[in-house]
Every structure is written in C-alpha cells, then in structure tokens.
N, C-alpha and C positions, 0 to 999 in steps of 0.2 A: 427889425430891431432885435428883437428875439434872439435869431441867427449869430449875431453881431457877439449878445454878450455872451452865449453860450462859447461860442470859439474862444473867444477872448480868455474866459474862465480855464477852459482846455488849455490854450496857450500858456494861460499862468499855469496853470498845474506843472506841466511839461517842463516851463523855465526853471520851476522851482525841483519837482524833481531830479534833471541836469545839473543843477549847482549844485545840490545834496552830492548827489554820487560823482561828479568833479571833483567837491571837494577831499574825498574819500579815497581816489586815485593814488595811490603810493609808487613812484620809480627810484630804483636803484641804481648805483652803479660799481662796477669792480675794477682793479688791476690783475689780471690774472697770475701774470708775471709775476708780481709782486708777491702771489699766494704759492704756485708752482714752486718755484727758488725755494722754498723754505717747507718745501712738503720731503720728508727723508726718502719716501718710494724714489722722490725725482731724482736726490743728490745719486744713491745709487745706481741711476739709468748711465750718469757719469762714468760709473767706476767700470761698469758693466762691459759697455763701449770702447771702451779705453784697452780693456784686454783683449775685448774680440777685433779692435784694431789691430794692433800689438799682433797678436798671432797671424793675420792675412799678414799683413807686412814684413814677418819674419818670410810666409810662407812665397810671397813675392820678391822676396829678396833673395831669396835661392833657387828662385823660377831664375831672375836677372843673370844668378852668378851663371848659373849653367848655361846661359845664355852666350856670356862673355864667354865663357871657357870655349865655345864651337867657334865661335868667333876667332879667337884668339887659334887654335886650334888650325883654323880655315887659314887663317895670313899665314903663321909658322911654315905649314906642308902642302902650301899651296902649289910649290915649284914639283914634286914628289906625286902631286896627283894624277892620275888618267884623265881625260877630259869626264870621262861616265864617274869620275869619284867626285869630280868637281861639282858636278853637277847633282850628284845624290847628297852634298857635302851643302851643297848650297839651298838647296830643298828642305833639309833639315833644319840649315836656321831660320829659314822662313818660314817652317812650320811651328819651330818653337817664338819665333818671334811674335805669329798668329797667338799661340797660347800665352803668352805671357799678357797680350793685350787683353786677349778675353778674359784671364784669370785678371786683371786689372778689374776692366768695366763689370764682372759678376762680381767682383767684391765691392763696387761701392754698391750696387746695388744692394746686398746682401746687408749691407750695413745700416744703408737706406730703410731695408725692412728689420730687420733686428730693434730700430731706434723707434719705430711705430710701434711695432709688438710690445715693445718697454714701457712706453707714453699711453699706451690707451686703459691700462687697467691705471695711471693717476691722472689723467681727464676725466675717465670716469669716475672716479671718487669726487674729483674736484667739483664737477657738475652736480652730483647729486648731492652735493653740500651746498650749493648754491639754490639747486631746487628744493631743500628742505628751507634754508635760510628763509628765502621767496615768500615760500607757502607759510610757512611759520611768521613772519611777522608781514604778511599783508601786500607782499611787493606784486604791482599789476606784470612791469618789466625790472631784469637787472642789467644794464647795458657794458660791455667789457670795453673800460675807455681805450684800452695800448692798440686798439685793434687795425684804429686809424678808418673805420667805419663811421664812429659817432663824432658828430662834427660837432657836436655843441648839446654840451650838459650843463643844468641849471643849476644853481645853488639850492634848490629845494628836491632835489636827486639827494638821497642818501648813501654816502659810501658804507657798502657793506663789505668791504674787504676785512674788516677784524673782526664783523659777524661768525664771515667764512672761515679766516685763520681759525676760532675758537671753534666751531664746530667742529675744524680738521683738528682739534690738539695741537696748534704749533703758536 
C-alpha cells in the first residue's frame, strides 16, 4: 500500500510539473517573405542583378552577332570556297557555335551564383533577428508559414512577423 501511494504522489508531482512548463511553451510563427520584400539590402539584390544581366546579355549578344556574321559569311562564298576552306570555314562556326553555348550555360550559372552571394549576408540578418526576437520574448520555436512545410499553425502560435520588421527597422 505504501508502494501505491508514494508513486501516485510521484505521479502527481510529475503531472503537475508537465502542465507547469506546458503551460509555459511559447511558439511562433513568421512570413519570411513578407519580412525580405521589405528589407532595402534585398530591394538592391534586384538592381544589382538586373545590371549584371544586362552586361552578359550585351556580351552574348555580340557572341550571337559574330556568330551570324560566319554564318552569313559561309552562305555568301560558299560557291568561292576550296573544299579545305569549307571545311576550316565550317569548323569555325561550330566552334563558335560551342562557345556561344557555353558562354550561355556559364552565365546562368554565374548569375545563379552572384544571386546567392547577394542573399546570404540579408538571410543572415534576417535570421539573426528572428533569433534575437525568439530568445528575447520566450519563443521555444518560430515556424516560417510560406515554406509549405508547416501544415497546420494554431491560433495560440504568435505571429512575430512585426516583432521581426521592427527589429530590422523596416
């Protein structure tokens, strides 16, 4: 009998502990999106982008003409050629043809990486304003809803998204 009530006492202890600090539990949640948009490092990733396009595009665009111009070049004096010109003649646009593709695919890539390099020093802010938000007022998690991860936020989840705006100044 003994046995019986001491557990029991345990038990309660336990239950009552567990509702203490359940009740205590604080989760958040954010739109990132909604915070990024409106951070100026980001607007500028825009402008940034947009010129370093702009310049491959020019410089792919005069890969292209030179391209046309062999081409064009090739059809005109095609009748005029040696067979050995034809074919040194035809070598050449297939080699600039190769380059123009590869100058293609290395520039998106190029861009690809330019747009990371851009975005990680205001992730990185973004985040560590989320982790001060967090730790500053209590939050156990802050879940990012747009991410299409979080299936289901409860009405007792706090939107901390104008926590975070204010911490960033925006």
């Amino acid at each position: 009998m003994r046995i019986k009530e001491i557990l029991f006492t345990l038990l309660a202890a336990i239950l009552i502990t567990f509702s203490a600090s359940a009740q205590e539990l604080k989760f958040g949640h954010i739109s990132v999106a909604d915070v990024v948009l409106l951070m100026p490092e980001y607007k500028n990733i825009g402008t940034v982008m947009e010129q370093e396009s702009k310049k491959l595009e020019g410089q792919l665009k005069a890969m292209q003409e030179e391209l046309k111009k062999i081409e064009l070049e090739y059809e005109e004096k095609y009748e005029t050629y040696t067979p050995e010109l034809r074919a040194a003649k035809e070598t050449e646009y297939g080699t600039m043809q190769q380059r123009v593709q590869e100058f293609y695919s290395n520039a998106q890539q190029s861009l690809q990486k330019k747009q990371q390099e851009l975005q990680m020093p205001v992730l990185e802010k973004l985040r560590s304003a989320i982790e001060k938000v967090g730790s500053e007022n209590g939050f156990l998690y802050i879940f990012e809803v747009d991410s299409g991860l979080t299936l289901f936020y409860s009405q007792k989840s706090v939107d901390v998204t104008s926590l975070v705006k204010t911490e960033l100044g925006i």
